[in-house]
Structures are given as structure tokens and as C-alpha cells.
N, C-alpha and C positions, 0 to 999 in steps of 0.2 A: 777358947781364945780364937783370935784371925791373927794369921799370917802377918795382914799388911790394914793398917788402918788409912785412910788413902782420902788424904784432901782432896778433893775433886773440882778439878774446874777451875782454881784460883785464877783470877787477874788481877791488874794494877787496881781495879776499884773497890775491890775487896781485899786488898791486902792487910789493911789495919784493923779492917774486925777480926778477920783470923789472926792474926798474927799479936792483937791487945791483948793485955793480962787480962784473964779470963776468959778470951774466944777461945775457938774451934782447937787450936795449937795446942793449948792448954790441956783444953780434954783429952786430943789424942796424947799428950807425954801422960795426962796420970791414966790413961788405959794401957799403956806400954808398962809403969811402975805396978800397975793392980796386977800383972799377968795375964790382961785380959787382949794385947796385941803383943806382936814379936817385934813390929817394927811403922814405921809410919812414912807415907809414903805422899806423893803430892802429883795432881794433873793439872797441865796448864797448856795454853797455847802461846803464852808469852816469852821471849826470851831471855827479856828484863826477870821473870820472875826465875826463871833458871837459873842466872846469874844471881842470885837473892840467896835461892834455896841451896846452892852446891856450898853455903860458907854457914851452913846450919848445922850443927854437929850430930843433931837429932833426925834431921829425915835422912832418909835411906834412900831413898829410889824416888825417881821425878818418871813421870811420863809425857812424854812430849813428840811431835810428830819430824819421825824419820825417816827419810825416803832418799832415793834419788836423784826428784822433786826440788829437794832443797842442800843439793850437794854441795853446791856453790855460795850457799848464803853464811859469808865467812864469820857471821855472831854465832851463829849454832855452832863451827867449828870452835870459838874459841869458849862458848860456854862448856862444849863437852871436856875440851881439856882440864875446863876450872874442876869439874865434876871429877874426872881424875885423879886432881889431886890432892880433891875431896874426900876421895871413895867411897864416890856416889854411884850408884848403877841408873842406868839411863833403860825404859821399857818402852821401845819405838812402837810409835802407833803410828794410823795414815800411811803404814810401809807400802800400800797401793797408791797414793793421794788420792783416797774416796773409789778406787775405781778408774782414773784417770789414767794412768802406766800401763795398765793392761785393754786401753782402747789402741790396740795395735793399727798404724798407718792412718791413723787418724789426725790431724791437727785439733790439738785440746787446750783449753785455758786453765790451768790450774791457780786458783783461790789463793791468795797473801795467807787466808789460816792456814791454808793446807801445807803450804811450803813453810811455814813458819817466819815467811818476808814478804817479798814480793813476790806480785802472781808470777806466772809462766807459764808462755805459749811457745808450744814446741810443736812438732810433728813427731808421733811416738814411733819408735822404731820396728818392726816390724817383727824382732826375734827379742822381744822382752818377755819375759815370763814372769808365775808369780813368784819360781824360786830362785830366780836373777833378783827381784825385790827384796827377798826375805834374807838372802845372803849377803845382797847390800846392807841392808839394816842389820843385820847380824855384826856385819863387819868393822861397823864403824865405833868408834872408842866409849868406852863402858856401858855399851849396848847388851844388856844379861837377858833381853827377852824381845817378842816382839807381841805383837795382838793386830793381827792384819784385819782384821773385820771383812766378815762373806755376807753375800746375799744369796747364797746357793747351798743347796750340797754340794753340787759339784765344784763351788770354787773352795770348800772347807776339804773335802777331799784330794785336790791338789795344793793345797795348804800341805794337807799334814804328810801328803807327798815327798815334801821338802829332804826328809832325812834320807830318802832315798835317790835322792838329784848325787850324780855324779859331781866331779871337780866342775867338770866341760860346762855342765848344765847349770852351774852357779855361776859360774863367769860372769861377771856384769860388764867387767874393761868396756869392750865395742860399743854395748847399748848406751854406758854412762854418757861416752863419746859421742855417739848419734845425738843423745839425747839435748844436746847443748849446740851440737852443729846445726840441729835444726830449728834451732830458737827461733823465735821468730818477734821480729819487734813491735812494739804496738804504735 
């Protein structure tokens, strides 16, 4: 069996194939009935489809991009609550936005996907780390996991760093703050 059978990628223009009697949905509930998953699981960049899936009593976990990035984008705030009280768990990804957070003192454009709305152009703060990120995304509501995606070893080794970051060095307060003071408008 798997763990997690894990709709991948959905958006608004595939929603009715997966979701028709007899699509993708289908399959994964009678792989859940055979014993053959434990649970079934959905990725999207959408927030529409978050709000969809948290009123679905069969998926488990949505993965969707959580950061920093998009601290302010108040639909993500209120899909996560729906997912709450749902009891949905939320697996943030993008908790770097692609790399963009940890371009320290840098002014960056961050992508509408990445943020999961609109872009954002900030000046990145100078004392972000990657496990001010990971403890952001950790910390925000029914967030059970994160998957920060490295192009290194060494950024996977300060990854898995993380369990050993002090209170201090999780901190995000100052940077979240930076991070919006220095927006910058287009």
C-alpha cells in the first residue's frame, strides 16, 4: 500500500475530469477501500480548489504553497481556517518561494503562483534564514508538514538543520515585518 495517493496538480480546468463519476477521485477512494492507500491527498496552486477540497470528507491533506511570500494573501488565511474545520492538514510547499526568501538584501519579484495571489516585490531582509521559513510554514494553521525543495546539499543540510534551530533562530516576527515594509509597488 501508499501512505498517501495524491491528486497532483489539480486546477479549475480539470476539475470535472477528476472529480466525474469515474475519474481520477474515483480511483483513488476505491484504492483507499481495496487497502491498497491509507489516504488520499490533493496538489494544487489554486485557492478556489482548496476551498472545494477542505468540504470533501475523503481527502486528507491538500498541498499548497506556504510561505511568508503569501502571509498577507487573506484567501489563503481563510481557506486554511475552512480546512480546520475540516480536519484537513495542509503540506506547505514553496516555503522558500522557489528560492526567492533566501535571496537575502536583494529586491525580488515573487510570481502570483508562488504566492498563491498576487506577485510581490519586496527587498528580502537580510537576517531570513531557511529555518525562519520552515518555522513560518510550520506555524501556520493545519500545516502537519513542509517539503521546502533544495538545489544543494548544502541547502538540504540546513534544511534538516531545522530541528536543531533554537527558539531565537526560528523567530520569524522582525523578517515577516521587514518583509512587507519593504514592498515595493509596481
Amino acid at each position: 500500500y501508499v501512505d498517501v495517493v495524491n491528486l497532483h496538480y489539480v486546477n479549475n480546468s480539470d476539475w470535472n475530469k477528476i472529480f466525474n463519476p469515474d475519474g481520477v477521485f474515483d480511483l483513488a477512494k476505491s484504492l483507499v477501500e481495496e487497502g491498497k492507500a491509507r489516504s488520499i491527498g490533493l496538489s494544487t496552486h489554486s485557492i478556489e480548489i482548496v476551498k472545494k477540497v477542505a468540504e470533501i470528507p475523503e481527502i486528507n491533506s491538500i498541498m499548497y504553497q506556504t510561505s511568508m511570500a503569501n502571509h498577507q494573501y487573506s484567501e489563503r488565511n481563510k481557506a486554511f481556517q475552512m480546512c480546520a474545520e475540516n480536519g484537513k492538514s495542509i503540506v506547505a510547499m514553496k516555503v522558500f518561494a522557489k528560492g526567492k526568501l533566501l535571496q537575502n538584501r536583494r529586491k525580488v519579484k515573487i510570481a502570483g503562483y508562488i504566492t498563491g495571489g498576487k506577485p510581490l516585490t519586496t527587498r528580502i531582509p537580510d537576517s531570513i534564514t531557511s529555518a525562519k521559513c520552515i518555522h513560518y510554514s510550520l506555524s501556520q494553521p493545519c500545516v502537519a508538514t513542509v517539503v521546502p525543495g533544495v538545489s544543494s546539499f548544502e541547502e538540504l543540510k540546513d534544511c534538516i538543520n531545522y530541528v536543531n534551530a533554537s527558539e531565537k533562530e526560528r523567530n520569524y516576527e522582525y523578517e515577516l515585518e521587514e518583509l512587507y515594509q519593504n514592498k515595493i509597488i509596481d
